[in-house]
Phi, psi and omega in degrees: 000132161301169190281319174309316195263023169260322215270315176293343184286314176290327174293013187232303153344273250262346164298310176324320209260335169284337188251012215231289226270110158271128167301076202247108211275156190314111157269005161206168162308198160244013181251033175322157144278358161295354187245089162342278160219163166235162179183149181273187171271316144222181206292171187295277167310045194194001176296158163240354150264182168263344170242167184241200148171175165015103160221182199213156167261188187146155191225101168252124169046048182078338188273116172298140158227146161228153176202149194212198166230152194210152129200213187298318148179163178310156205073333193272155174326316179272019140310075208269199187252088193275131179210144188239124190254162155255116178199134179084018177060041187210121174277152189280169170299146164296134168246144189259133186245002159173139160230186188312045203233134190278134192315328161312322183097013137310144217200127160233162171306173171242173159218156132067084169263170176205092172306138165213112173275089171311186210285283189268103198148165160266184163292102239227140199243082169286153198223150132229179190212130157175190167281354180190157217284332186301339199233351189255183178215171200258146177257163162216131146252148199262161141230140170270340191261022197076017203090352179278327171230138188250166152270192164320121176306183181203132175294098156026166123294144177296131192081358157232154178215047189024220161315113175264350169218331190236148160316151162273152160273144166260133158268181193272014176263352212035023178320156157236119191255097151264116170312082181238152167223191180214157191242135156289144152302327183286016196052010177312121139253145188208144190256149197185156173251135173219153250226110173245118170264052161187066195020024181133328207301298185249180176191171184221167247171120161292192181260162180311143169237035161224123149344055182313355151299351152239328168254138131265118189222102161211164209077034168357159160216176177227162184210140172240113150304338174078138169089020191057037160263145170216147168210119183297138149222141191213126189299139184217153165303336188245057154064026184200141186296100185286180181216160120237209189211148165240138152253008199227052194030036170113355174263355128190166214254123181299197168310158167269119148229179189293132163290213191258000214256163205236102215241096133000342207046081165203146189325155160212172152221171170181176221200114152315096159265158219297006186278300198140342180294166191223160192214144156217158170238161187169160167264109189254074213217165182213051192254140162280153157063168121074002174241069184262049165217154333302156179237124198208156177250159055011151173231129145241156158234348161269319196083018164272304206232113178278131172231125181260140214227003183203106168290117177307300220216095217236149168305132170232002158243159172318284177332184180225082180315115178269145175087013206289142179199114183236092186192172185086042185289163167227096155278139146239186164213132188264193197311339177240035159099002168256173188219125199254183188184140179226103168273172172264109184258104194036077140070007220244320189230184164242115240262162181214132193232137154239159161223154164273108168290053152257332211258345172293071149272000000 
């Protein structure tokens, strides 16, 4: 074989693989000025488990906490609730700080924790445990100390199961609106709020607020408009970010219909900033399954009209890595205006991001 007609065979490949591979190439660098810092919470070699998944921030009394659920891999028995503080600009070693395992000595996964500090309370860590997201139910733990001692779990109520991947928002009446949804054997998915006035003790649950015969929609996030406009946004099976809209601070919801942004069927989140801007993290892509990369944020002021303005984590080869995975964000924005944010980085760490929104246009 010559050297031209070898040279012409890679150059027909590396076409092949391009035309295979849809691109949607980085829409800034990763040295953006909006990127504070990146950092993993630890380093690869230094996991103690082999898989990761879903985490979440929160900020108590200044103490950075994240938490995520870890073993061997989703689903299997040994997946506990992993957690981590940041102080003195150094995250502790992760500690599991409770798992699935039942006064009988039964042992189920744990999922999806979602730290939330109200206005007035301590820090409160929702979980859930069972064998399957069609089967668990919801857990809780308090902390006074910022995440350092937890109490005892504690179980749900029946019918409720509290966040299920995004925080609850408080409002300024101090109602607490938690983002919850349900999953079926039969594959229903459907979304509900579910609505506390008396910081957590109780709680009460709308009705589903989507058609799953048009939307299959869960894991809900809420955006606060101020003036008792709210608005869900929820990962759905049909390759697009569904909405609904409140005009009465969540005590009822229109029809679910599609936005504009374009959904993997994978997790997103996001955060109302204190500007008035609205924020998402998302995968912006509409491949089922398995295509969570690239992870980006969106700008809106309406929650209409999206503009995207950053690759957390942007394709950067042709080619199609398997198993390559940047998804499952959790946002916040702290008292001064920064915004911190934590994804899942190919199941192995959990990537920890700050950014400045001055610098997002």
């Amino acid at each position: 074989m010559t050297r031209t007609l070898f040279a012409f065979i890679i150059f027909l490949l590396f076409c092949k693989g391009f035309a295979q591979k849809k691109i949607l190439p980085p829409v800034v660098q990763l040295d953006h000025p909006a990127i504070v810092t990146q950092e993993f919470i630890y380093a690869l070699e230094d996991a103690l488990t082999p898989e990761c998944h879903a985490s979440t921030v929160e900020i108590s009394n200044e103490v950075m906490v994240a938490s995520w659920f870890g073993g061997t891999k989703e689903k299997n028995k040994d997946v506990g609730i992993w957690l981590s503080r940041k102080s003195n600009g150094i995250w502790s070693t992760p500690t599991e700080v409770v798992n699935g395992v039942q006064a009988d000595g039964m042992r189920y996964a744990c999922w999806n924790p979602v730290l939330f500090k109200p206005k007035d309370g301590p820090l409160f860590l929702y979980y859930k445990v069972g064998p399957s997201p069609q089967e668990w139910w919801g857990m809780y733990m308090t902390s006074e100390d910022d995440g350092e001692t937890w109490s005892t779990p504690v179980k749900l109520p029946e019918g409720i199961l509290g966040p299920i991947k995004n925080q609850p928002v408080q409002l300024d009446d101090g109602t607490i609106l938690s983002p919850s949804s349900n999953e079926t054997k039969s594959g229903i998915w459907t979304i509900h709020l579910e609505r506390s006035e008396d910081s957590g003790k109780t709680w009460t649950k709308t009705e589903q607020l989507n058609n799953a015969e048009d939307f299959g929609a869960i894991q809900p996030v809420i955006l606060n408009y101020g003036n008792g406009k709210l608005q869900l946004l929820s990962r759905t099976k049909n390759s697009v970010v569904s909405q609904n809209w409140s005009e009465d601070y969540g005590k009822t919801w229109s029809k679910m219909t599609a936005t504009v942004l374009p959904n993997p069927n994978s997790g997103i989140d996001g955060v109302t900033l204190k500007d008035g801007r609205q924020l998402l993290v998302y995968n912006p892509t509409e491949k089922n399954w398995g295509d969570r990369v690239p992870l980006s944020i969106a700008i809106s002021i309406d929650g209409k009209d999206w503009k995207r303005v950053l690759d957390l984590e942007p394709l950067r080869e042709i080619t199609d890595k398997e198993g390559e995975e940047y998804s499952y964000p959790t946002v916040i924005q702290d008292s001064n205006g920064l915004i911190h944010l934590v994804y899942t980085w190919n199941r192995k760490t959990v990537k920890y991001v700050t950014l400045d929104p001055d610098k997002l246009q």
